[in-house]
C-alpha positions in Angstrom: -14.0 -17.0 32.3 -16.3 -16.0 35.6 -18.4 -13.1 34.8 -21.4 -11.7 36.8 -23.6 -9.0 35.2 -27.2 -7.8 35.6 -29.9 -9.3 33.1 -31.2 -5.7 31.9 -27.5 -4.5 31.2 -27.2 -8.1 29.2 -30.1 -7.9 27.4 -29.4 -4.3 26.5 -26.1 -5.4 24.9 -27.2 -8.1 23.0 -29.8 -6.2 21.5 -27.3 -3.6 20.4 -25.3 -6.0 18.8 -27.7 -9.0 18.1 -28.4 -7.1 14.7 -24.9 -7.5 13.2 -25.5 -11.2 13.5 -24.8 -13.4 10.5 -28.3 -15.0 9.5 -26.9 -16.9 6.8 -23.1 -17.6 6.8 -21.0 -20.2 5.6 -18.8 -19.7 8.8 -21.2 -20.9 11.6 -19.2 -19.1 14.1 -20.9 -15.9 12.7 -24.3 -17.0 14.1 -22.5 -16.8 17.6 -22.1 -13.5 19.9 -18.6 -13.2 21.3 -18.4 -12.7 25.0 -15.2 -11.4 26.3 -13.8 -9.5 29.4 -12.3 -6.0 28.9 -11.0 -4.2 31.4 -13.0 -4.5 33.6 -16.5 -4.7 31.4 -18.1 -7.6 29.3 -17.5 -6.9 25.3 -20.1 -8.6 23.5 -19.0 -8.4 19.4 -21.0 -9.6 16.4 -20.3 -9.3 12.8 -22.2 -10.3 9.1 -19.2 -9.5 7.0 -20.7 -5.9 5.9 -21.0 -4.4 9.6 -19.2 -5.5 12.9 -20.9 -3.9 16.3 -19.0 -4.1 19.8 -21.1 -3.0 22.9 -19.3 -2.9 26.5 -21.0 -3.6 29.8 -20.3 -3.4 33.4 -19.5 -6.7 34.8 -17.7 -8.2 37.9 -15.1 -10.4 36.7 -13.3 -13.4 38.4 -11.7 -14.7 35.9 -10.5 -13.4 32.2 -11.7 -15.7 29.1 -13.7 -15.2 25.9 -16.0 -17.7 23.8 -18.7 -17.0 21.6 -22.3 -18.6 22.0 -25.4 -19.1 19.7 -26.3 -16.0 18.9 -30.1 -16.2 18.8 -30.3 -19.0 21.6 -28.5 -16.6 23.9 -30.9 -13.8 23.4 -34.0 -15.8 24.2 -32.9 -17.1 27.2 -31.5 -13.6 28.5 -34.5 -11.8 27.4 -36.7 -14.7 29.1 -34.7 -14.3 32.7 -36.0 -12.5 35.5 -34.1 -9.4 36.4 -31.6 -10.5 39.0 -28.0 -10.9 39.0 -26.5 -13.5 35.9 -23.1 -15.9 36.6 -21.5 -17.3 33.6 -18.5 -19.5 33.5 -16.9 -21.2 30.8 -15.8 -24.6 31.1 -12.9 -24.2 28.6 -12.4 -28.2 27.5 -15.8 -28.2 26.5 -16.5 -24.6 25.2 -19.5 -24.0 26.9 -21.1 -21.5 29.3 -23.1 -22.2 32.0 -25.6 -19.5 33.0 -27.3 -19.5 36.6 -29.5 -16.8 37.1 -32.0 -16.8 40.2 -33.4 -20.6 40.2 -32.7 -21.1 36.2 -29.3 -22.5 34.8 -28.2 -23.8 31.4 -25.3 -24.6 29.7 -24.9 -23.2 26.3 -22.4 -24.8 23.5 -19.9 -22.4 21.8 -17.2 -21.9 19.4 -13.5 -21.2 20.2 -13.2 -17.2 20.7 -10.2 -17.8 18.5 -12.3 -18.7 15.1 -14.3 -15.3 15.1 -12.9 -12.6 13.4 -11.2 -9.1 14.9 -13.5 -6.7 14.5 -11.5 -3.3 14.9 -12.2 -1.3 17.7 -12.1 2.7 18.8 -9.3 2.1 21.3 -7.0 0.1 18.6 -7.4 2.8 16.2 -7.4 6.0 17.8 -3.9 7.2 16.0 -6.3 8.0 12.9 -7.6 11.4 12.3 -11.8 11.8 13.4 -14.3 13.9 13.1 -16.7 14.4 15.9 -20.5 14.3 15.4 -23.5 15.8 17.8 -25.4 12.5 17.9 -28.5 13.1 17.7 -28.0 15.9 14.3 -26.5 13.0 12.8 -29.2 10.7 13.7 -31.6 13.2 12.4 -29.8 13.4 9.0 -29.5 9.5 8.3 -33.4 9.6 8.7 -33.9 12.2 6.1 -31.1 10.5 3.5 -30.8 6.5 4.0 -34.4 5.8 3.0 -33.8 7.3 -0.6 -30.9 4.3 -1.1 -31.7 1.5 -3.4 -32.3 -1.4 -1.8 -32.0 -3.6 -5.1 -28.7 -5.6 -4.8 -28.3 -5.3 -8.8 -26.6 -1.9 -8.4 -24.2 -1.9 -5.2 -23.5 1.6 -5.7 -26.7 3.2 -5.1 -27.5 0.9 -1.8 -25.0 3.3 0.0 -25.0 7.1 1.6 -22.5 9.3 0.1 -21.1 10.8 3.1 -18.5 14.0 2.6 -16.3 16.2 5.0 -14.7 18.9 3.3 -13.5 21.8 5.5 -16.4 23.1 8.3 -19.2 20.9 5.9 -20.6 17.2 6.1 -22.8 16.4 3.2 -24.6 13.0 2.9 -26.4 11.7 -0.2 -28.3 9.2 -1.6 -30.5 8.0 -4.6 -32.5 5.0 -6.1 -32.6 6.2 -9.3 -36.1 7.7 -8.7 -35.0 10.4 -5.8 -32.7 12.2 -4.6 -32.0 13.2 -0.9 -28.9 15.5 0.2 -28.6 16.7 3.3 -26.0 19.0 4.3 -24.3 20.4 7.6 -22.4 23.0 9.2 -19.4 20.9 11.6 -18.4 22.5 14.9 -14.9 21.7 13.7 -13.4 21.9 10.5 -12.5 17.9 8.9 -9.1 17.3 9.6 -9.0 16.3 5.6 -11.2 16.1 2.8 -12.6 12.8 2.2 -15.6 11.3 0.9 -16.8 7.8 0.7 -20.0 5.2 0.4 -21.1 3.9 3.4 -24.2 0.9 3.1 -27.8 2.3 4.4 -28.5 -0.6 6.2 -25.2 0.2 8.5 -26.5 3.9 8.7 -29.8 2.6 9.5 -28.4 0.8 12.8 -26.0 3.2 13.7 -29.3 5.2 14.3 -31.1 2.5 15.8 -28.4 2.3 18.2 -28.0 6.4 18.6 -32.1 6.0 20.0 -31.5 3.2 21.9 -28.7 4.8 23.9 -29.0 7.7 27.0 -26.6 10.2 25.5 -25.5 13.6 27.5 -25.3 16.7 26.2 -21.6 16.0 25.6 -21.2 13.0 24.0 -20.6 13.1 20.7 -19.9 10.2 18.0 -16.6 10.0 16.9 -16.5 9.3 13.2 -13.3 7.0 11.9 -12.1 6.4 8.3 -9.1 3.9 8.0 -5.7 4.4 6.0 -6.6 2.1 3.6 -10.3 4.0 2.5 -12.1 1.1 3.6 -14.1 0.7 6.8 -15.3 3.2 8.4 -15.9 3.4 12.4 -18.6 5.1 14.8 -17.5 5.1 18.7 -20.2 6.5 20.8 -19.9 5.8 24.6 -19.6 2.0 25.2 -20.4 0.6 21.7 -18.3 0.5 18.3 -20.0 0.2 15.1 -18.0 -1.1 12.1 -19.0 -1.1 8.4 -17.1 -2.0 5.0 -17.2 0.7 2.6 -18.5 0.5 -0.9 -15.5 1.0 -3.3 -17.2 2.8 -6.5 -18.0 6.4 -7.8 -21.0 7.4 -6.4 -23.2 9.1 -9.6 -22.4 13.1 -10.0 -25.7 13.7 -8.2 -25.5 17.3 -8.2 -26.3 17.5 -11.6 -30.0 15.7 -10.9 -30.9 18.9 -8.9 -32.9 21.2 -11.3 -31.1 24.6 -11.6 -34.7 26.8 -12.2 -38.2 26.5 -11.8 -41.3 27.5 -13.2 -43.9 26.7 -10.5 -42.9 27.6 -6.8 -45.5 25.9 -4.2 -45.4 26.5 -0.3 -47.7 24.4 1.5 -48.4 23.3 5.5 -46.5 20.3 5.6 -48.7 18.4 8.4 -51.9 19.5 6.1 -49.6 18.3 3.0 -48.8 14.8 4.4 -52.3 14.5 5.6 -53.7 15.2 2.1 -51.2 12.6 0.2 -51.8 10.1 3.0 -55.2 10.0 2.5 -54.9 10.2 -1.6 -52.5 7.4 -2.0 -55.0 4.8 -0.2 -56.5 4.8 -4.1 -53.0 5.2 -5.2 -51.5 2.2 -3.9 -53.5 0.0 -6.8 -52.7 1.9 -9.4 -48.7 2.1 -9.3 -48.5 4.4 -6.6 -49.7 7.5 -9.0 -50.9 10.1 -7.5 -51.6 13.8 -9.8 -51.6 17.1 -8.4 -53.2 19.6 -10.0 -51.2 23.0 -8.9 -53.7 26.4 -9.4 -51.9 29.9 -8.6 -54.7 32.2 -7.0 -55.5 33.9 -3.4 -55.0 31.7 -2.0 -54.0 29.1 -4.2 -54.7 25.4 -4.4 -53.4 21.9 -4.8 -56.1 19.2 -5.5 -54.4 16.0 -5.4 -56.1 13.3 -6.9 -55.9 9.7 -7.4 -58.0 7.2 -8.8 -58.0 2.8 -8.8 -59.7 1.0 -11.9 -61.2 -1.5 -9.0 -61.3 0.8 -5.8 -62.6 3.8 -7.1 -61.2 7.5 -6.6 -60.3 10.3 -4.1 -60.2 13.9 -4.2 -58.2 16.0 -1.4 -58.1 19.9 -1.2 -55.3 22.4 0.1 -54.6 25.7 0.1 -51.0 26.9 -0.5 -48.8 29.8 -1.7 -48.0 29.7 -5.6 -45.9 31.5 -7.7 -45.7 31.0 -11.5 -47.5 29.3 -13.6 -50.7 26.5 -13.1 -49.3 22.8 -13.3 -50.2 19.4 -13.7 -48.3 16.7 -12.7 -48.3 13.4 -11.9 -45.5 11.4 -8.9 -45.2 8.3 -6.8 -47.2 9.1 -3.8 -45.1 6.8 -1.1 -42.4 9.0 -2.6 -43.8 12.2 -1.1 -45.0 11.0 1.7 -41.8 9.7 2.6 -39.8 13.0 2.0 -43.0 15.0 3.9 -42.3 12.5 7.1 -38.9 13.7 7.4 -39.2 17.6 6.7 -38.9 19.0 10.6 -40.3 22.5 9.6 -44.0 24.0 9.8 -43.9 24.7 5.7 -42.5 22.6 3.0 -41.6 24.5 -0.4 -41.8 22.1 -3.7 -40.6 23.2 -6.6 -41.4 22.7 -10.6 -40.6 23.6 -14.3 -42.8 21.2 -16.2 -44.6 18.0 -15.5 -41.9 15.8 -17.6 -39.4 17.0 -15.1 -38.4 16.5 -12.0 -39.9 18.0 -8.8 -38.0 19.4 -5.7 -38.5 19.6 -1.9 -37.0 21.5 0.6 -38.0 22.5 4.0 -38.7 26.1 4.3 -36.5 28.4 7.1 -34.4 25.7 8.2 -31.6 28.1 8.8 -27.8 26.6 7.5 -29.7 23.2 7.5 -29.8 22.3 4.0 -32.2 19.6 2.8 -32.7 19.1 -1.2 -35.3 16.2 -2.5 -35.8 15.5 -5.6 -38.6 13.0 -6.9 -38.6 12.1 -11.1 -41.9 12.6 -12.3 -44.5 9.5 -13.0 -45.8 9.4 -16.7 -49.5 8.2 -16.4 -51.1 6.5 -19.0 
């Protein structure tokens, strides 16, 4: 293999895929990138057993060839290059690649291409049904849903994103146990079939990571892939692949969490809102998180959220907001607000209550056919 690419276009691509990199594997060859030539274009591939990324880049090939390097040893020294032109050739006896770039060479130690796993790729399995995604809508909704996914190992299921198709809709959903977050979609295109699976947070998480990092046009869309056998799924956006196992359990019937009624209706400013909590759960934060919001209907109405820290002392923050119903109050995990606030795009934020031993619910207000449900369980303070 005789490869030539530039260092930014390098570094680029391993920093796409240098996050699907084993960090502790029993199969050393998972700590290594691949490097191979593709028609035309360097693949670099890495995989941790749970997500597999491929990222192509323009290259000028001599020769054909693949090996895989040191992952991490790779990056540095790329990332540490100036930004000139990069030759690498393998020396196959030995399985290593020298690098000369400008007036620094090395020769880097690798792993037979052969040992690494096949990590499935857009162009292998384009015979399966789609379904195409505006990128940056879907990288919009993963922000408001993959943070409510447990992150405790202990329960497998709820560490993944329900994701649905069904006819013209796309609903994704997750939970902890303590919240809710659903977020649902109108698709340009009908699903060609209903199907609905778990896929991990953390591969939602870098699939949005990598939507960011990339310069999309207004026509590129991400193709979403599920395979025959219900379990991987596949994202292809232009020049990288990103492949996740799915999580093969029932996901909990989370639409019975949502409360069906209220009692207490609140609309608030959701920068002034946020502000208020943010502020309020600096005294929270020693005290379990608790923060207590005293609700009071009126003209205009009021929230006083409150919060106070046996050692720190207490805080006291004022806002005025529109109230239906009746006076409430009731007691929640601050960061849990906050959190839900940070991702609620419109200028007011309804929240919705029946009685402080119930849950409470979030949605943005006008957000036309953009529905987004959050429910937060109630904290019990002592």
């Amino acid at each position: 293999m005789r490869v030539s690419v530039l260092q930014e276009n390098l570094a680029k691509g391993l920093a796409i895929v240098g996050r699907a990199v084993a960090t502790r594997s029993t199969l050393p060859v998972l700590s290594n990138i691949l490097l191979e030539t593709d028609q035309s274009q360097l693949k670099l591939s890495a995989m941790n057993m749970e997500i597999g990324i491929n990222c192509w880049i323009g290259a000028m090939i001599e020769d054909e060839g693949a090996v895989t390097v040191p992952a991490r040893l790779l990056s540095d020294f790329v990332n540490s290059l100036p930004k000139e032109r990069i030759d690498m050739e393998l020396q196959v006896r030995t399985q290593s690649v020298h690098l000369n770039c400008a007036r620094y060479e090395a020769n880097i130690k690798g792993i037979d291409a052969s040992e690494f796993p096949i990590i499935p790729t857009h162009k292998r399995e384009t015979g399966l049904p789609n379904i195409e995604l505006s990128p940056h809508k879907l990288r919009r909704m993963i922000e408001q849903v993959a943070f409510a996914a447990a992150t405790d190992e202990s329960r497998p299921t709820l560490t993944g994103v329900y994701t649905r198709f069904d006819g013209e809709q796309m609903t994704l959903a997750a939970t902890d146990g303590f919240r809710l977050a659903v977020r649902k979609t109108l698709l340009e295109e009908p699903a060609p079939a209903s199907v609905g699976v778990i896929i991990p947070a953390r591969a939602l998480t870098e699939l949005s990571r990598i939507i960011g990092g990339q310069e999309l046009g207004e026509d590129d869309g991400v193709d979403v892939t599920v395979t025959e056998a219900r379990n991987q799924v596949m994202f292809h956006l232009p020049g990288v692949d990103l492949v996740s196992q799915l999580i093969e359990a029932t996901f909990p019937d989370y639409q019975r969490i949502v409360p069906g009624s209220w009692g207490t209706r609140v609309v608030a400013n959701t920068a002034e809102f946020l502000k208020a909590l943010r502020l309020t759960y600096l005294f929270a934060r020693d005290s379990g998180n608790i923060v207590r919001i005293n609700i009071q209907p009126g003209d205009p109405g009021k929230l006083v959220i409150t919060a106070t820290s046996t050692e720190m002392g207490d805080n006291e923050a004022e806002i005025d907001a529109m109230i239906e119903g009746e006076p409430l109050q009731v007691a929640f995990n601050g960061k849990f607000m906050i959190d839900v606030l940070q991702v609620i795009d419109t200028p007011e934020v309804m929240f919705e209550l029946t009685v402080p031993s119930k849950p409470g619910v979030f949605r943005p207000v006008g957000a036309g056919d953009e529905e987004y449900i959050h429910v937060i369980m109630p904290m019990n303070p002592k």
